[in-house]
C-alpha positions as CSV (number, residue, x, y, z in Angstrom):
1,X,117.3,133.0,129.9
2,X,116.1,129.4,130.6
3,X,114.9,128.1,133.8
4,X,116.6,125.2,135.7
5,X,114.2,123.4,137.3
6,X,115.2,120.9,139.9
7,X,113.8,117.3,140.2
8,X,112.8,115.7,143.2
9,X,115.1,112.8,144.3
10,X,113.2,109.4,143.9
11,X,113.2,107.1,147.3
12,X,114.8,103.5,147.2
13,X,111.4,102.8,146.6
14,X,110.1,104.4,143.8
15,X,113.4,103.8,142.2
16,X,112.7,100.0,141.8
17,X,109.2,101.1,139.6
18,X,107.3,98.6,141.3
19,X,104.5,101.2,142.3
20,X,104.3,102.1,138.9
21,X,104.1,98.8,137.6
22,X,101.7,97.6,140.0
23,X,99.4,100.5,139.1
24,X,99.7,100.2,135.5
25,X,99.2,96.0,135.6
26,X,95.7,97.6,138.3
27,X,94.5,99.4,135.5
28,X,95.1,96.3,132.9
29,X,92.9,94.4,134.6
30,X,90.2,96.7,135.5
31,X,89.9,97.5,132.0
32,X,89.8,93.9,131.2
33,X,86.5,93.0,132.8
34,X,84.6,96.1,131.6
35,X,82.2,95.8,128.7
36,X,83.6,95.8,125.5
37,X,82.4,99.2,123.6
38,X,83.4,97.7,120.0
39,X,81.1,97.5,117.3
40,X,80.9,94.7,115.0
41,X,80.7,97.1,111.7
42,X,78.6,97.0,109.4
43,X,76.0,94.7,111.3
44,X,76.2,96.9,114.4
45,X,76.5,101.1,113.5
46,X,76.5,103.6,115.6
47,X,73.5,105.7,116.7
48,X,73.8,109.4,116.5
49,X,72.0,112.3,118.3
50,X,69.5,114.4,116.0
51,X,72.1,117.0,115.3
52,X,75.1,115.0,114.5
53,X,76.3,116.9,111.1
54,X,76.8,114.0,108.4
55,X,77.7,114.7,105.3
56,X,75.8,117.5,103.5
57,X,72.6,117.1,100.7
58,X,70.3,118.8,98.7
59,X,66.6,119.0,99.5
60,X,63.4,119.2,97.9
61,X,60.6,120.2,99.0
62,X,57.3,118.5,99.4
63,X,56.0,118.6,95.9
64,X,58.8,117.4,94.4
65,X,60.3,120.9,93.3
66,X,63.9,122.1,94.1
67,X,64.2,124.4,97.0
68,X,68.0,125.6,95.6
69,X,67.8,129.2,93.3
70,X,71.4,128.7,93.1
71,X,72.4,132.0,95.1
72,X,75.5,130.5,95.6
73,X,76.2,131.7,99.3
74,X,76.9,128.3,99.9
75,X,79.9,128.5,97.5
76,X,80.9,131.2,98.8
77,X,81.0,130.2,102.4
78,X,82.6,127.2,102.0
79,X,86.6,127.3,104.0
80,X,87.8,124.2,101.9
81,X,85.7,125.6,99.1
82,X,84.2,122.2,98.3
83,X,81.2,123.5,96.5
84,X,80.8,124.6,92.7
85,X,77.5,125.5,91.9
86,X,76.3,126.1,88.0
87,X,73.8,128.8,88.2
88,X,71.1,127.8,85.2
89,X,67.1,129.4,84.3
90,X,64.4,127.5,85.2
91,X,62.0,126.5,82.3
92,X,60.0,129.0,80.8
93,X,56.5,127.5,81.5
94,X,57.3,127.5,85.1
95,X,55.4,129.6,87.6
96,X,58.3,130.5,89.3
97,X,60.9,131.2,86.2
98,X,60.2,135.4,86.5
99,X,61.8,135.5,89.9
100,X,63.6,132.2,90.7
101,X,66.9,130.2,89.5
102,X,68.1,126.7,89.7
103,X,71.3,125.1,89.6
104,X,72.2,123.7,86.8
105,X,75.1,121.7,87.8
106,X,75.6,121.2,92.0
107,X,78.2,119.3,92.9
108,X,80.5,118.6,96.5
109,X,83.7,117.3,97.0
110,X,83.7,115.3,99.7
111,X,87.2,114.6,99.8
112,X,87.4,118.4,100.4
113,X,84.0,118.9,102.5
114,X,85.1,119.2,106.4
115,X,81.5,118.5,107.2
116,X,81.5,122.2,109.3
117,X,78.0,123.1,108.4
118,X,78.1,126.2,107.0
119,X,76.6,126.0,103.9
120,X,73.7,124.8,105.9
121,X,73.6,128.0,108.2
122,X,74.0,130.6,105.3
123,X,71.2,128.4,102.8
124,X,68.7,131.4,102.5
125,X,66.2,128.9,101.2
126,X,66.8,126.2,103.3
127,X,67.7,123.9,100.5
128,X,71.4,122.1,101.9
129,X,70.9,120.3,105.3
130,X,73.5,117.7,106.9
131,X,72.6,114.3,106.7
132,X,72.9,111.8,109.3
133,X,75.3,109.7,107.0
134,X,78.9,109.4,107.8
135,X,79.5,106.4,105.0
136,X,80.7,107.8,101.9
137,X,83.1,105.4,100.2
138,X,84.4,104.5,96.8
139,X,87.2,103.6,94.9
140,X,87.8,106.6,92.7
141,X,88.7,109.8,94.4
142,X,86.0,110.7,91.2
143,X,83.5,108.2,93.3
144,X,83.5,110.6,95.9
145,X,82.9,114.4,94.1
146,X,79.0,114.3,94.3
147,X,76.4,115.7,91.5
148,X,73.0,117.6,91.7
149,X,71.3,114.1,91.8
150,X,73.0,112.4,94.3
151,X,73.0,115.1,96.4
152,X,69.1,115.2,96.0
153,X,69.4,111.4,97.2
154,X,71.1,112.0,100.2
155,X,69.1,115.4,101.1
156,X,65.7,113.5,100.5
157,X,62.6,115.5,100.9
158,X,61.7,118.3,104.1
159,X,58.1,119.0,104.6
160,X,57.9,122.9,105.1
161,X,55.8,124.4,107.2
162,X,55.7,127.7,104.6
163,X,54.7,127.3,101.0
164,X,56.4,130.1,98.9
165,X,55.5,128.9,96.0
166,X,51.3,129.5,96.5
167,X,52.6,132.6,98.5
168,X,50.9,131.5,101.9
């Protein structure tokens, strides 16, 4: 059964809202001489800490080679399932084609992508890391569904610290 619950009675002078205006006109003015916090986009942009999550890219390392053997956890993990991953071989004079992969196709939808960061956390091979970028525009919703090589533009190159390839 619902509740009645009982207001309290306003005073004759709370009834003529003059407090109320008075405090909201208070306000209007304090806010008035405070420094203005808008940017003038694009010549001023924003600055973000070190771990803002931007949208996500594809890495190589520092030779040039990809770090992705196409496991596809990412995929997997994905909630809005953004990613589709191609698994393909690498070439056969490769050092690494006996017990690696690549992708063959990569590609994120980043009408799709809620830029959570999981595909980061479950990359075994540390290949997918968030970018600082938050500008991703075009004027095709086909603009905006990335491919393997402009996902390697926006990941860049990481130095790593561990060489797997020369097994040190």
């Amino acid at each position: 059964m619902a509740k009645v619950v009982e207001r309290k009675k306003l005073n004759w002078f709370e009834q003529l809202y003059l407090p109320a205006i008075a405090q909201g006109l208070g306000m209007t003015f304090k806010e008035m001489f405070k420094p203005h916090i808008t940017l003038q986009y694009p010549e001023e942009r924003q600055v973000f800490a070190d771990d803002y999550r931007g949208a996500p890219g594809l890495v190589k390392d520092q030779d040039g080679r990809e770090k992705c053997v196409s496991c596809q956890l990412c995929e997997f993990v994905c909630p809005p399932k953004a990613i589709v991953i191609e698994p393909g071989e690498l070439p056969a004079d490769d050092t690494a084609a006996n017990v690696e992969k690549a992708p063959k196709e990569f590609f994120i939808d980043f009408l799709r992508c809620i830029y959570c960061g999981l595909c980061e956390e479950i990359c075994p091979e540390e290949a997918i890391f968030m970018t600082s970028r938050y500008e991703l525009n075009g004027s095709k919703r086909e603009d905006l569904v990335f491919n393997k090589q402009q996902l390697y533009e926006l990941g860049g190159t990481r130095v790593d610290p561990i060489k797997k390839w020369e097994g040190k």
